[in-house]
Structures are given as structure tokens and as C-alpha cells.
VOBATI-322102 format. One record per residue (C-alpha): residue number from 1; residue in three letters; x, y, z. Coordinates in steps of 0.1 Angstrom, whole numbers, plus 5000, padded with zeros to 4 digits. Layout:
! VOBATI-322102
{r NUM ala {X Y Z}} ...
! end
This chain:
! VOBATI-322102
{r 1 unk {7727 0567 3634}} {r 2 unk {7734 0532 3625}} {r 3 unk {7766 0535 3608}} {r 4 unk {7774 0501 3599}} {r 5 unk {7815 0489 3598}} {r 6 unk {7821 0468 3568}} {r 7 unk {7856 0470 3566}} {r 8 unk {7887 0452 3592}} {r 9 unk {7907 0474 3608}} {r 10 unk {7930 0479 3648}} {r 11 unk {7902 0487 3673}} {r 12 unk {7921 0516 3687}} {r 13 unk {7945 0543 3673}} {r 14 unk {7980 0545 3697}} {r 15 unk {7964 0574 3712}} {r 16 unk {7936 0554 3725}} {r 17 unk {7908 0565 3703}} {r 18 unk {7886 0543 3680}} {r 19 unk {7895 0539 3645}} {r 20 unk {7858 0531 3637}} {r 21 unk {7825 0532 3657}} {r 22 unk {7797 0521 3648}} {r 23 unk {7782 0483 3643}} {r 24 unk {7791 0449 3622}} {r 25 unk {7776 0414 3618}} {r 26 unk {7812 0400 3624}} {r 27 unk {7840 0412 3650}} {r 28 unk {7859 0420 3619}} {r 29 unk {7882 0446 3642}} {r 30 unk {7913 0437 3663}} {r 31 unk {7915 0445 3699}} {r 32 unk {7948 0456 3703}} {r 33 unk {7948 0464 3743}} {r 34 unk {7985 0476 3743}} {r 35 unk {7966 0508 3730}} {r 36 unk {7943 0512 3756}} {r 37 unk {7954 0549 3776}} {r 38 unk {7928 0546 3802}} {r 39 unk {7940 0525 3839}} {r 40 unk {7940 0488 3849}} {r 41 unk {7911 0498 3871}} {r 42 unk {7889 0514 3842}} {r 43 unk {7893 0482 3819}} {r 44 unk {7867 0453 3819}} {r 45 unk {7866 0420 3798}} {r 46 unk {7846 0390 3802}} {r 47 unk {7829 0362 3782}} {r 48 unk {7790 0350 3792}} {r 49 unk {7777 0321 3783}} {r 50 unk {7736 0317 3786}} {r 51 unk {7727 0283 3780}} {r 52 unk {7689 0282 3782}} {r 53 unk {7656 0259 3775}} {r 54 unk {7623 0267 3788}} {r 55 unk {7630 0240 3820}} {r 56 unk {7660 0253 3830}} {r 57 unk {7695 0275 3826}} {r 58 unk {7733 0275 3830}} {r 59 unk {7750 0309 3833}} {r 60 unk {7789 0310 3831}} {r 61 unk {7808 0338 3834}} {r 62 unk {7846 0343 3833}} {r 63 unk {7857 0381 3838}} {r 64 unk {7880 0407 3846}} {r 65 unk {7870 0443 3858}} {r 66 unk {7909 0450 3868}} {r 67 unk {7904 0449 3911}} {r 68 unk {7898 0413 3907}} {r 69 unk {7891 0383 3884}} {r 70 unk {7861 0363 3886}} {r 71 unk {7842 0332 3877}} {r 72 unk {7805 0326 3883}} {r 73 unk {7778 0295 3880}} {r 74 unk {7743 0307 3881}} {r 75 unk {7719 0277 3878}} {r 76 unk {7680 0289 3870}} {r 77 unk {7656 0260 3876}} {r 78 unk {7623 0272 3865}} {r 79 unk {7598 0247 3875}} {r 80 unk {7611 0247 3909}} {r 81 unk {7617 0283 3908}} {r 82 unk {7652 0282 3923}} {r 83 unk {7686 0302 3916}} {r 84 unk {7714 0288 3930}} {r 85 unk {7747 0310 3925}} {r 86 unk {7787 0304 3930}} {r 87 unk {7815 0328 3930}} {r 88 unk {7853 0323 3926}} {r 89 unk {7874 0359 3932}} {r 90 unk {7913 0362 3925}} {r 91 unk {7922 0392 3938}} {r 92 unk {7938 0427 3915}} {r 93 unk {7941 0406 3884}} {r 94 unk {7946 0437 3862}} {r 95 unk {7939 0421 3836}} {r 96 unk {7961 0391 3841}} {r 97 unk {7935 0367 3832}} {r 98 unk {7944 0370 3794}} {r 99 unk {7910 0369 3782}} {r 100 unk {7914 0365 3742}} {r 101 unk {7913 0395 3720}} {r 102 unk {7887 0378 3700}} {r 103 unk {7858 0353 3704}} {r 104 unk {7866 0336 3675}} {r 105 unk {7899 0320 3686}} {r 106 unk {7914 0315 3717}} {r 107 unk {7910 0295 3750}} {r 108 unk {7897 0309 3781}} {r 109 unk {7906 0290 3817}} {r 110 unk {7898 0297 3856}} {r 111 unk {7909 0275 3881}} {r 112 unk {7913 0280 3918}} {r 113 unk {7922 0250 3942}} {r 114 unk {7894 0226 3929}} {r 115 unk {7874 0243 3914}} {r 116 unk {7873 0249 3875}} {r 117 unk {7861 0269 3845}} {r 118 unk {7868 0263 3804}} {r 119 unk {7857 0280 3772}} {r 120 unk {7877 0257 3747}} {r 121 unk {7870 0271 3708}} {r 122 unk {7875 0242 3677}} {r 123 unk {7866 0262 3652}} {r 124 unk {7824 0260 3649}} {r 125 unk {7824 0248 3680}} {r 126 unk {7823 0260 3719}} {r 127 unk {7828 0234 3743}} {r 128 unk {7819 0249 3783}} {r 129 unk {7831 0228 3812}} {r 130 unk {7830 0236 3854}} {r 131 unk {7835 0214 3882}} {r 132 unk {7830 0233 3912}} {r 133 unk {7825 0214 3941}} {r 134 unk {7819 0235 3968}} {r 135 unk {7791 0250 3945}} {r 136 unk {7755 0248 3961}} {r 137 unk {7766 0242 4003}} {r 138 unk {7788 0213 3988}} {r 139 unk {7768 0196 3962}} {r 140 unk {7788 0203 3939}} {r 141 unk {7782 0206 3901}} {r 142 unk {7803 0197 3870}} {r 143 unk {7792 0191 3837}} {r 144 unk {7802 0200 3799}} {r 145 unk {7781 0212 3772}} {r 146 unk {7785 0222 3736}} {r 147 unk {7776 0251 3717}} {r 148 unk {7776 0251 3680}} {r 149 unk {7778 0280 3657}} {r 150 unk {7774 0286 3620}} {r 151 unk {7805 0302 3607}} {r 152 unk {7783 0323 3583}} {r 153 unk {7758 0331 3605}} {r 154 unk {7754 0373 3615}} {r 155 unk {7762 0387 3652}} {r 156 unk {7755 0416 3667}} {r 157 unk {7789 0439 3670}} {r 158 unk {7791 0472 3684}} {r 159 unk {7822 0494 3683}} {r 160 unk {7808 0531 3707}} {r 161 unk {7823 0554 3724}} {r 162 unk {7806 0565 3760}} {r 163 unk {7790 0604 3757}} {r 164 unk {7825 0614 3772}} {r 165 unk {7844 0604 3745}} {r 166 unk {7869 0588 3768}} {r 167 unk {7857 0555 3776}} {r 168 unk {7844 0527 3750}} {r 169 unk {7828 0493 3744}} {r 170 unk {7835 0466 3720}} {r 171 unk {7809 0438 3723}} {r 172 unk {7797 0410 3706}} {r 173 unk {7763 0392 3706}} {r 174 unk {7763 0359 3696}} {r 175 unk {7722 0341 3695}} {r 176 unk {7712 0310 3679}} {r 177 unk {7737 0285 3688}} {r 178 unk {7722 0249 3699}} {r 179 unk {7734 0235 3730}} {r 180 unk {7737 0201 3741}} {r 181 unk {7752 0186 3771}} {r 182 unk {7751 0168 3807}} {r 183 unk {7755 0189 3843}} {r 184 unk {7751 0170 3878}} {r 185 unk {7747 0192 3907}} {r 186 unk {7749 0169 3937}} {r 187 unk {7728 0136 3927}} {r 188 unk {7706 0152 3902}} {r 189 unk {7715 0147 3867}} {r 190 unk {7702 0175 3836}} {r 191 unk {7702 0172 3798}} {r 192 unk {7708 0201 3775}} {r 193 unk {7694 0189 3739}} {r 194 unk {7697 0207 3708}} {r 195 unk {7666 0210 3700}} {r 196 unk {7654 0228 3730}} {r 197 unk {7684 0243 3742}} {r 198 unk {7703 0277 3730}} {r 199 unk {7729 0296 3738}} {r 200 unk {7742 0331 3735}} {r 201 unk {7772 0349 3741}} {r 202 unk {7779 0384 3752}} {r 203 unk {7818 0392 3743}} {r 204 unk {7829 0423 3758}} {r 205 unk {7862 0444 3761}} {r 206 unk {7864 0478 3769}} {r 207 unk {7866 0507 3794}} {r 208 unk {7840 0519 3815}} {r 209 unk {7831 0545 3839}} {r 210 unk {7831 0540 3880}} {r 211 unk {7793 0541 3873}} {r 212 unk {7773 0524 3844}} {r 213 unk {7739 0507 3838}} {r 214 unk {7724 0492 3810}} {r 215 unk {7693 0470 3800}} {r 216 unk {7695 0436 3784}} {r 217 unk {7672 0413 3767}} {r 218 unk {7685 0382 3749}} {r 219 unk {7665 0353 3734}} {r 220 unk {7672 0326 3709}} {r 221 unk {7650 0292 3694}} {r 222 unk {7632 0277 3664}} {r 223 unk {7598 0295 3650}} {r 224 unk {7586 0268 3628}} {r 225 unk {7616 0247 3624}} {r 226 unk {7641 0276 3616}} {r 227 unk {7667 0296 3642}} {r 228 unk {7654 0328 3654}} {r 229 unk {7668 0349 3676}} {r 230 unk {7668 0382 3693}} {r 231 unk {7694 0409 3713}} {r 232 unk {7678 0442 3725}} {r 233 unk {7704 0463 3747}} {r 234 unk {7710 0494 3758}} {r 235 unk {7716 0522 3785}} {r 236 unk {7758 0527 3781}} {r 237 unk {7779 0540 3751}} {r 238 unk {7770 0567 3727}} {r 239 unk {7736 0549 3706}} {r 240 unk {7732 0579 3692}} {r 241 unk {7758 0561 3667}} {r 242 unk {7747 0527 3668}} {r 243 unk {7718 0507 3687}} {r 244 unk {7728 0474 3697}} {r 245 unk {7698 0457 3686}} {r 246 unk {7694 0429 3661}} {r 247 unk {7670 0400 3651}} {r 248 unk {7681 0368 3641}} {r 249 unk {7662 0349 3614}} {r 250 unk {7678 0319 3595}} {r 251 unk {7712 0330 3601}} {r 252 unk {7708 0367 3588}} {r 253 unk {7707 0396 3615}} {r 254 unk {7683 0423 3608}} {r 255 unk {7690 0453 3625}} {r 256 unk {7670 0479 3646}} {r 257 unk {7666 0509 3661}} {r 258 unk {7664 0521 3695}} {r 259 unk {7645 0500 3720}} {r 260 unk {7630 0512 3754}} {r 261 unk {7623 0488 3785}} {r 262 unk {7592 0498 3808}} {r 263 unk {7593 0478 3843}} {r 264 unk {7574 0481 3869}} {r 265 unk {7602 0485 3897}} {r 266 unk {7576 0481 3926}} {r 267 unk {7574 0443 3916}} {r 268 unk {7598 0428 3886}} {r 269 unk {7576 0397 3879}} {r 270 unk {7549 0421 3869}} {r 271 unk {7550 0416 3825}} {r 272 unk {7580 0443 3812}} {r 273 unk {7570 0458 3777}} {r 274 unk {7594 0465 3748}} {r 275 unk {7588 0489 3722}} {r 276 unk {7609 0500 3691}} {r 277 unk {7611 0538 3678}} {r 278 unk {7607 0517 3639}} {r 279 unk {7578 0498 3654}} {r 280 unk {7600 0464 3648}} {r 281 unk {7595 0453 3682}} {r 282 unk {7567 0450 3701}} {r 283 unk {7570 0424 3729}} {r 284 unk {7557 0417 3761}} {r 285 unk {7572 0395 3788}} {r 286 unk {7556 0373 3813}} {r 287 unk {7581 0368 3839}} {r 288 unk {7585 0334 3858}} {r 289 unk {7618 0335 3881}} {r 290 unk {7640 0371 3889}} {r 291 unk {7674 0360 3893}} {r 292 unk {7682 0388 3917}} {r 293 unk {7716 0398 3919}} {r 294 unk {7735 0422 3944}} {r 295 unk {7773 0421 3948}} {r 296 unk {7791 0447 3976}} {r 297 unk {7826 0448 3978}} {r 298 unk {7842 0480 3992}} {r 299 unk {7841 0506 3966}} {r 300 unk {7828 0479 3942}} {r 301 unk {7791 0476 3941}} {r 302 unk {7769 0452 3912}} {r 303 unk {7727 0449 3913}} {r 304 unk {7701 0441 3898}} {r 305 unk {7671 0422 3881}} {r 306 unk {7673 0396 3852}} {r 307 unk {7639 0381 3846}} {r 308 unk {7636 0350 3831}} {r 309 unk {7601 0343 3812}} {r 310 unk {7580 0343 3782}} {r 311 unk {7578 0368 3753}} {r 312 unk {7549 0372 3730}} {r 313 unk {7544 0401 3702}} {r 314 unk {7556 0405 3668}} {r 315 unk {7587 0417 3649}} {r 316 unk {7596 0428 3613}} {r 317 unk {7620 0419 3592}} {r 318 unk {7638 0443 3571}} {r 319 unk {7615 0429 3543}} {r 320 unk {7587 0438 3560}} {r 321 unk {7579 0405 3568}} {r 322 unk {7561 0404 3604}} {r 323 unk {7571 0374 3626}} {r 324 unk {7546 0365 3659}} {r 325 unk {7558 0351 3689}} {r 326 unk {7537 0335 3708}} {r 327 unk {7551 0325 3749}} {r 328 unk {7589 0325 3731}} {r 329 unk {7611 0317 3759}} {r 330 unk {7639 0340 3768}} {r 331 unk {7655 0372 3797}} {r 332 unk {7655 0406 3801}} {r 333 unk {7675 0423 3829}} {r 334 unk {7685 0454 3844}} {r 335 unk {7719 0459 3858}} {r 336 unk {7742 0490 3878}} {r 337 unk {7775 0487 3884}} {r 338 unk {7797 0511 3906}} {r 339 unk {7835 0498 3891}} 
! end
């Protein structure tokens, strides 16, 4: 287990399997999708931005699952405990979108009569734009916001196959990056600072099966002045090769084994634990808003919970040093898909 990928290399073979599986701290292979074997319908890319601070939350999402392309707001005030969500569908894209084989270059765009989407990359920087008008009943919002990342800094990359050995996922998590920027939705005006606000990015290409699930937990800020940063995942792909777990401390990941999830699901803002099988993380969240999801489109079906809230516990490093968190503000979610 854990088999780490130091070396570059094409993501795929011409037949369509992996050249490497495993994880990395960089996206150091090349997604070459002309290799891909498996149908339009089975491939699914997208880029999410979370841009979070303990007040409030912008989610932006550009994707495409091959029966349609898609942008989505998700706006998460948490003092007022309100979700306010907008969709924008184009129709058996098939991959038309031309999502960009890496995060580290490349421009991402979605537009569809007045309504529009950016990810724009300048080398260490992200700059995320929307103006959707018709967002929120016809309030509106618009707004840009920056993300910075350190070019040396460690993500976490994982290159698995699913159990059947015919479908894969190459994904990268991105923590730590400070955010600043301005969004309006109708007359109200918020303020995304750096040193409150932080980003993270899940980058993912690959294929999946009609039906898949998976657990989620991302959070990213400052213990005592310096970056720290979490991403505990799992549920899809073959971890029997690779977790997808990582800490984030000072710009150097620290990685970790499997990680297990226990919710109440007779009522999601009851606290969801988090144990590790190394002992490395032992968290507990207090939820304070469930941005409840449910999506039902023909033969296409998307649910599920992602909690929004406070962690507290305490992690090690891999030189033993323990970290506490104490009310470390952050998500956690659980998702099925049927695509």
C-alpha cells in the first residue's frame, strides 16, 4: 500500500491501462485522453474550487460527465444558515468542454447566454470569476477572487485503478491556497481576505462506473501563524494501492493511511467522527449548515450531504509531532452518483 510515484511519465498506455498507480505530491503524469478505451459516457472531468472562511463560502464547479456539461454556484452563508445554489447544463458535451489536461496550465471557460464562469491560471496564481445573473430568483451574483499557490508547496495526487481494473481516477488535491476577493449577490457586498480565507481544489479526470460514492473531507488555514491543511477521501478506486489522504503543514504533505467516516445518517448535523488505521487522525466535527444536494435527471441521479462545521482533535506528523485542533473550520461530505 502506499506506493508513492516519483517519477513523470503518460497517464495511460495506448491500450488504456495505467502506466503507474499509486500517489505523488505533484501531478508529475500527463493525461493523455486520446488513450482513454472506455465511452464518452464513462468519462468525467471537472475542476472545484472551495473558497471558504468560517462566515461564509463560494463553491464553483465547471464539469463534464459526457451526457452534459455543467457549471455550478453554491453560496454557503453560515451565520444565516442559508445555501443558495445555480446550475447551468449544455447538453451531450462529450467531453467538448476541453477541460485542461493539467491544473497547472491552461484556461477553463463556461458561458451560456449571460451567464459566465472562468478559471484563468498566471503561473502561482488562480484568478475565479462568475457573473450569473439569474443566480438566486434574479439577484444575481458576480464577483472575482484570487487564489494563490506556492509553486513548491506538496498536493495530494492519486493515480488508482477501480477494483475492476477497467475504470480509473487521476485526481489532485490542492489545500492551503489564500483567497482574496469581492462577490455581490443582489445588493449585498462580501469580502474574501487572505487571512481568513482558503481555498482548495479537487482536479479530477478519469472514468467511472454508472454507480460510485465516495466520502470527502477537505480543510485548510493557519495553526499559529503557519498554513495547515488537511484532505481525507475515500470510498472509489482501488485504496488498497494508495489512500488519498494527506496533511498539510508549512507547505510539506504528510501522508496517511486509511481513514473511515462514522455519520449518523438519521440526522447529518449530529458531530461525524474520523479515525485513522495509523492513529494520525483523530477528529471530530461539529456541524453547522448541510448543504444538501440531490440532482435527478433521467438515468442520471447525484445526492447527498456535505456538512460544513468545526473540527477539533489531533494529528501527527510523520515526525511524530502531534498537532491539536481546536474548532478548525472546514467540510466533510458524502456523495452517490448514478452516471
Amino acid at each position: 500500500m502506499q506506493n508513492e510515484i516519483k517519477e513523470p511519465s503518460d497517464l495511460l498506455h495506448k491500450n488504456g491501462q495505467l502506466v503507474q498507480r499509486g500517489w505523488a505530491r505533484k501531478l508529475i503524469l500527463k493525461y493523455n485522453r486520446e488513450n482513454v478505451k472506455m465511452g464518452w459516457h464513462r468519462i468525467k472531468e471537472w475542476d472545484c474550487y472551495e473558497i471558504i472562511n468560517p462566515k461564509f463560502a463560494l463553491i464553483l464547479i465547471i464539469a463534464d460527465v459526457g451526457y452534459f456539461g455543467m457549471a455550478t454556484i453554491t453560496w454557503l452563508d453560515f451565520e444565516k444558515k442559508l445555501v443558495q445554489n445555480g446550475l447551468l447544463l449544455k447538453l451531450f458535451t462529450r467531453g467538448r468542454l476541453n477541460l485542461p489536461p493539467s491544473s497547472d496550465t491552461g484556461d477553463l471557460h463556461f458561458s451560456k447566454k449571460d451567464a459566465k464562469m472562468s478559471f484563468i491560471r498566471e503561473k502561482e496564481k488562480r484568478f475565479l470569476s462568475v457573473n450569473y445573473p439569474g443566480f438566486s430568483k434574479g439577484k444575481g451574483i458576480k464577483g472575482e477572487v484570487t487564489l494563490y499557490q506556492d509553486p513548491d508547496m506538496d498536493t495530494m495526487v492519486n493515480v488508482i485503478p477501480f477494483k475492476d481494473n477497467k475504470h480509473f481516477v487521476y485526481a489532485q488535491k490542492i489545500n492551503c491556497m489564500p483567497a482574496k476577493g469581492v462577490v455581490q449577490i443582489g445588493q449585498e457586498t462580501y469580502e474574501f481576505s487572505e487571512e481568513t480565507s482558503f481555498s482548495c481544489l479537487d482536479w479530477s479526470r478519469g472514468t467511472f462506473p454508472y454507480r460510485t460514492s465516495w466520502y470527502w473531507g477537505s480543510a485548510s488555514g493557519l495553526i499559529d501563524g503557519k498554513p495547515f491543511g488537511f484532505n481525507i477521501d475515500y470510498g472509489f478506486g482501488d485504496e488498497s494501492i494508495a489512500s488519498k489522504n494527506m496533511l498539510f503543514y508549512e507547505g510539506k504533505g504528510h501522508k496517511l493511511g486509511e481513514i473511515t467516516f462514522y455519520i449518523d445518517r438519521t440526522d447529518y448535523m449530529k458531530p461525524w467522527k474520523f479515525t485513522s488505521n495509523d492513529g494520525r487522525f483523530e477528529m471530530v466535527m461539529e456541524p453547522v449548515l448541510d448543504n444538501c444536494s440531490s440532482l435527478n435527471i433521467l438515468i442520471l441521479k447525484t445526492s447527498g450531504h456535505s456538512m460544513f462545521g468545526y473540527f477539533t482533535g489531533d494529528v501527527v506528523l510523520d515526525s511524530g509531532e502531534r498537532l491539536h485542533l481546536d474548532r478548525f473550520f472546514g467540510f466533510a461530505e458524502s456523495d452517490s452518483h448514478r452516471w
